[in-house]
N, C-alpha and C positions, 0 to 999 in steps of 0.2 A: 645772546641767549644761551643758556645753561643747555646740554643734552639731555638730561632731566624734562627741562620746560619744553623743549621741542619733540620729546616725545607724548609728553603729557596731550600737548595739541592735535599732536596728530591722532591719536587713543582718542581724544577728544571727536577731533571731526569725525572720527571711523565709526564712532559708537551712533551721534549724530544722525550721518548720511542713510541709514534705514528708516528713520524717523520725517526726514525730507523727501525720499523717494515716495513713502507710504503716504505721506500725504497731498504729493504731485500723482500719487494714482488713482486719486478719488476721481477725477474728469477726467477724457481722452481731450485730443487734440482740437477736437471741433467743442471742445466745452460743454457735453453732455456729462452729468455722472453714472458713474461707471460702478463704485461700488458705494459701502455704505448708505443703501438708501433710504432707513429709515435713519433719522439724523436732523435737527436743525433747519429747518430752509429758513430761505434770505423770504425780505416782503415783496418782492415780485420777481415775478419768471420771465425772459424774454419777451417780448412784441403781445405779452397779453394785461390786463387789466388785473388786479384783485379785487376781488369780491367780498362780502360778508355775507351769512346766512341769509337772511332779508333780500340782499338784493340780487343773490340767487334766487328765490320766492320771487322778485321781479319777471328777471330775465324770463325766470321757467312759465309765468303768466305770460308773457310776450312770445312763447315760441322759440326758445332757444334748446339747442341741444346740449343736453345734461351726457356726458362722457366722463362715466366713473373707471377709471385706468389703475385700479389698484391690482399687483399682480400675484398670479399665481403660481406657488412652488411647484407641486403637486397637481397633474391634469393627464389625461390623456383625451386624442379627440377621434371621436366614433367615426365612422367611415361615412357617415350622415352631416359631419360637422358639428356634431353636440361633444361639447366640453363637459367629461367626465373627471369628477374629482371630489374629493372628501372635503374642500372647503366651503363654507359658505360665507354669502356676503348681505349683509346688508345696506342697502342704500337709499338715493333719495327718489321720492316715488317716479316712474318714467325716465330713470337714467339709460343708458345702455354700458353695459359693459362689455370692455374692450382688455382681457387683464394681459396682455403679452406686448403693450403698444410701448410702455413708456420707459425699459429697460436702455441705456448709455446705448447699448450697439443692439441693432436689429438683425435677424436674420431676413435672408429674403423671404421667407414664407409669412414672418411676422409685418415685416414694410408693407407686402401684399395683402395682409389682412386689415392693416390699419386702412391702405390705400380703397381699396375693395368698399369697404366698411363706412367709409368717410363720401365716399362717391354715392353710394346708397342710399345713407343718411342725411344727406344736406340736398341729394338730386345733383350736386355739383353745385352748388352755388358756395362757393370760395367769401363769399361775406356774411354766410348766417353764422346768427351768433352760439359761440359754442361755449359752455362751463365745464371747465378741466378739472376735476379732483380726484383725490384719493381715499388719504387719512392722513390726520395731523403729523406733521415730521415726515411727512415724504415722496421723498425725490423724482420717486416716476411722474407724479403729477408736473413739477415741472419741467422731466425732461419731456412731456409730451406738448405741454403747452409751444416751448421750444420750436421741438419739431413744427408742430400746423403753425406756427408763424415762420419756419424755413419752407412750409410747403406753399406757402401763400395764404394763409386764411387770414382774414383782416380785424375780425370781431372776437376775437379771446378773451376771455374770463379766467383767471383762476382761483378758487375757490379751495386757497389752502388747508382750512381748516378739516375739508372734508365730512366727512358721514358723521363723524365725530360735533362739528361743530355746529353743523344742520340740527341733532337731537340734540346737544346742547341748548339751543337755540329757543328748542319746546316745539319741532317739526316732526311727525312720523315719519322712522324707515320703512323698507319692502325688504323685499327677500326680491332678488334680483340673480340672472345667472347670463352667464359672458352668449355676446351676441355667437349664432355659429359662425362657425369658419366656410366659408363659400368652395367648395372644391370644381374646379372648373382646368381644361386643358391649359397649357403652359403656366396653372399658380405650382409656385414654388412647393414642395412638401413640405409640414409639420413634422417634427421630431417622432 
């Protein structure tokens, strides 16, 4: 091989290796994503099901919990645990939201809100059925389905399509705002 050509390859790989990095930083090591989460998803999410608008409309007839996880940039949370913030959501009627749950890496104040929130919500019952979405293209939805199948929940739904695919569908939204945040001795602080 020429010095020429062995420089060329190495210019080569050098140019490369940031294009390989950036794209091994989309997940961490436990396989959540991390960045670009509005993006593509695969047709299912870990240890949950997917769903179509319909048979979200099932689920939510039978009793399931609707957990709309889309998140928010912009918030600040009142000393009462009301989530202040200039965004608004629409979703599907009786959801709850949760918008801080389904980020790659959790803080302890957000685990504990998800944790809080989920115990609340279900009573503790680790097998009611729960519908995870978002908005179409994105990631938090299934890095949350994820999660409550690492946390044990046994009945997951996920409902890629989201808020999007429900009025698509020919379903009315609500105007929905994030469940509060529970402040109580030893939970972790909010930002």
């Amino acid at each position: 091989m020429s010095n020429g050509l062995i420089r060329a390859l190495c210019l080569t790989a050098l140019l490369a290796a940031p294009g390989i990095a950036a794209a091994q930083a989309l997940f961490d090591a436990a396989g959540y994503r991390i960045a670009s989460y509005r993006a593509p998803v695969p047709d299912q999410a870990p240890g949950a099901q997917t769903v179509t608008a319909r048979q979200v409309q099932q689920l939510r007839a039978q009793g399931a919990l609707l957990l709309d996880v889309l998140g928010l940039q912009q918030y600040t949370i009142a000393d009462d645990g009301t989530w202040l913030t200039p965004e608004r959501r629409q979703s599907l009627p009786g959801a709850v939201w949760l918008p801080v749950v389904g980020w790659g890496k959790l803080e302890p104040w957000q685990q504990h809100y998800l944790n809080d929130s989920l115990a609340a919500l279900t009573h503790g019952d680790k097998a009611m059925p729960i519908v995870v979405f978002c908005k179409v293209d994105c990631w938090v939805s299934w890095n949350t389905a994820k999660r409550l199948h690492e946390m044990g929940h046994s009945r997951l739904y996920w409902f890629s399509g989201g808020a999007e695919a429900w009025q698509d569908a020919g379903f009315p939204l609500q105007p929905v705002t994030p469940r509060p945040l529970r402040r109580d001795k030893g939970s972790p602080p909010p930002p």
